[in-house]
C-alpha positions, 0 to 999 in steps of 0.5 A: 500500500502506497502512502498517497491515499490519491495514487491508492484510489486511482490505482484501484479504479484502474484495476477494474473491469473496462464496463465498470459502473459508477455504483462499481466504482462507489462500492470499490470505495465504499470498501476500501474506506471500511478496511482502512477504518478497521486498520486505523481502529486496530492501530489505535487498539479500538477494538473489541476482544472476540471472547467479549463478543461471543460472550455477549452473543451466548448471552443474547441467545440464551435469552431468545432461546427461553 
């Protein structure tokens, strides 16, 4: 990954298919701001252990299992 955010974008609008739409191109974005959102978050240790979350989920389930 490149350190110039532009050149990122430009380079992966490139790499798609020559009929891309629009809505290709936005969905592309759309995901690489989410994985690189994620990245900051880990980065930043502003995460959520797994165990908390499957804790709280057996929890959930117990109670809609009742």
């Amino acid at each position: 990954m490149t350190s110039n955010l532009k050149e990122e974008i430009i380079d992966l609008i490139k790499k798609l298919p020559e009929d891309a739409t629009i809505d290709d191109i936005m969905y592309h974005l759309y995901v690489k701001k989410k994985i690189l959102t994620g990245i900051k978050d880990i980065e930043q240790c502003n995460v959520i252990p797994h165990e908390q979350i499957m804790e709280t989920v057996k929890k959930r389930l117990e109670q809609w299992l009742k």
